[in-house]
Phi, psi and omega in degrees: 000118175250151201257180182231129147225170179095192208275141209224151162268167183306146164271148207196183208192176202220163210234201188164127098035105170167193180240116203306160177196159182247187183225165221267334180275007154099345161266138153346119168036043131342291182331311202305325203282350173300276209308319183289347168322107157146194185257110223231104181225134171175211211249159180219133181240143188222163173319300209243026160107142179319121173236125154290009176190134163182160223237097158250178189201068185276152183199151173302175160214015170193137180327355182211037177192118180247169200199159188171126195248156164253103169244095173310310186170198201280141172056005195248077187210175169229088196241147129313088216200150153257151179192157164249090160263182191258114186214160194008048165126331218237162162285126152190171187293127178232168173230175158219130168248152211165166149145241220224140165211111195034254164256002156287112206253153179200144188220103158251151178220139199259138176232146180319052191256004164208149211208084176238151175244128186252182161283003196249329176151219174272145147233113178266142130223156166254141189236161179286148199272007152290253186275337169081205200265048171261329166310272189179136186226158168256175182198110178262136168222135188242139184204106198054244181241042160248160174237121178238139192238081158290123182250141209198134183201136196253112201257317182319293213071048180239006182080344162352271185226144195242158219232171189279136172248320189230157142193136215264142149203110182214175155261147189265105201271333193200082198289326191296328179302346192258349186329276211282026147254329162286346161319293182306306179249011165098326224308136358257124160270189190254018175316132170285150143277338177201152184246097156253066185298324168236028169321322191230035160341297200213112182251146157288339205231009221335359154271003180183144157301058197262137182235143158245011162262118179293310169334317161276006187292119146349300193232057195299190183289321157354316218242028175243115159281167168078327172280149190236170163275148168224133166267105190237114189301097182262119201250101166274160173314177174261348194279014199209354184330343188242011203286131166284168153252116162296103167254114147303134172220124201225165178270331202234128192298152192243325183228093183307190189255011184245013158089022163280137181233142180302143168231286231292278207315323186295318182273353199231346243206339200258109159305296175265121207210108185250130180263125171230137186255147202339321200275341191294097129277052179179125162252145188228104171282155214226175164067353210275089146337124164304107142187164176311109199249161136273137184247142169206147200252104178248184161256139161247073193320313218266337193061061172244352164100012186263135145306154144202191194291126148106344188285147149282186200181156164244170175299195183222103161303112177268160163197138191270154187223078186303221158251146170056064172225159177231092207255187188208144165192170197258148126224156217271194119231080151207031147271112138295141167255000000 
């Protein structure tokens, strides 16, 4: 298992053979807010080399926009989402990818134009809502129980072609993270989430639905409910002061109190696997679905990405996370294993 920190490209999607289909409610690939839906762990080949484990974790956060962020380190994110807005007249599925690449802020969004069922299982794709898919598009497939993610970006900018960046293959390792939210909102309805009827009027870019301003975004974080922040206050050994640190956020403790570590847990239970570096004492994860995590902090002397013998460590932390709360917690880095 290699964990990926640091900076990542925007996520994007592949195309099959096959036959249009509606949903039964009358918006266009609906399904999709379903099918994508759950705790998503496998491999990823990216712009910047083959990671053997990695992670989405979409959940609702409204009857109709479910989500899932890659948060890598301070300013270091990714986000995701699927939703139903009002564009160009109409309902219809858009997704945004976004977030932070250092002090660089970026929003693109994305529509929905094709919703097909093969023998093989589903195919979505989304195009920039803009520039179409000569920009850049994602492409989903669910075929039994794989979720396949494909990303595709046009690196010229002359619209030509546009070229593979990601591609995602996991399993809903843990479909059950998301119950009680869909519960909690009905999910999915046919609710807009956002209205973007003059969202993209006035562009940086007249070829994509591109934002580098938060100020300027349609749909910044401000305007997502239900997700919360956590701030968590980091005290390390003295034996460890320059130490990068590894943050884990898990369903399940990765590290007991007699100093055991879970594997089972590291590969199928972790959402979130974060780099905090030597100078941070205190990290604030952002975007954090509401519910109860272990959190837990290592030094990864060996860099294999592992607790293992000789790392320093914390207990693996419960900490309960309500919704739209911004909570604090504490944690040690001074057990060796």
């Amino acid at each position: 298992m290699k964990f990926i920190f640091g900076s990542l490209v925007a996520l994007f999607g592949f195309c099959f053979l096959s036959c249009d289909s509606s949903d039964t409610e009358g918006i266009s690939g609906m399904d999709l807010l379903n099918d994508v839906t759950g705790h998503w762990v496998g491999t990823n080949q990216t712009a910047f080399g083959f990671f053997d484990w990695f992670t989405f974790d979409f959940r609702p956060i409204s009857g109709s926009h479910t989500h899932s962020i890659y948060e890598g380190g301070t300013n270091q994110n990714i986000i995701t989402s699927f939703f139903i807005a009002n564009f160009e007249g109409t309902k219809q599925v858009m997704a945004r990818n976004g977030g932070w690449l250092g002090n660089q802020y970026r929003a693109t969004y994305y529509v929905l134009d094709k919703a097909e069922t093969t023998n093989m299982g589903k195919y979505y794709r989304l195009v920039d809502a803009v520039g179409g898919h000569k920009r850049s598009y994602m492409e989903l497939r669910f075929e039994q129980d794989t979720f396949l993610f494909d990303a595709y970006k046009d690196n010229s900018g002359s619209l030509d072609e546009a070229i593979h960046h990601m591609g995602f293959k996991g399993v809903n390792v843990n479909p059950s993270f998301a119950d009680k939210a869909i519960q909690t909102f009905d999910f999915p309805t046919q609710d807009i989430e956002v209205d973007f009827a003059q969202a993209f009027d006035v562009l940086i870019d007249n070829d994509s639905a591109l934002f580098l301003e938060e100020s300027a975004d349609p749909f910044p974080k401000s305007d997502h409910g239900h997700l919360s922040d956590l701030r968590i206050n980091i005290e390390r050994s003295t034996e460890i002061p320059n130490s990068r640190l590894l943050l884990y956020v898990s369903s399940e403790p990765i590290i007991d109190a007699d100093l055991n570590v879970d594997f089972i847990a590291l590969d199928t239970k972790v959402v979130k696997t974060i780099s905090v570096a030597p100078e941070e004492v205190q990290y604030i994860l952002t975007y954090l679905h509401p519910d109860d995590y272990y959190i837990t902090m290592f030094e990864d002397r060996d860099g294999n990405f592992f607790p293992s013998a000789g790392d320093f460590t914390s207990f693996s932390q419960l900490q309960a996370v309500p919704p739209e709360s911004f909570g604090s917690m504490q944690l040690i880095v001074d057990k060796k294993l």
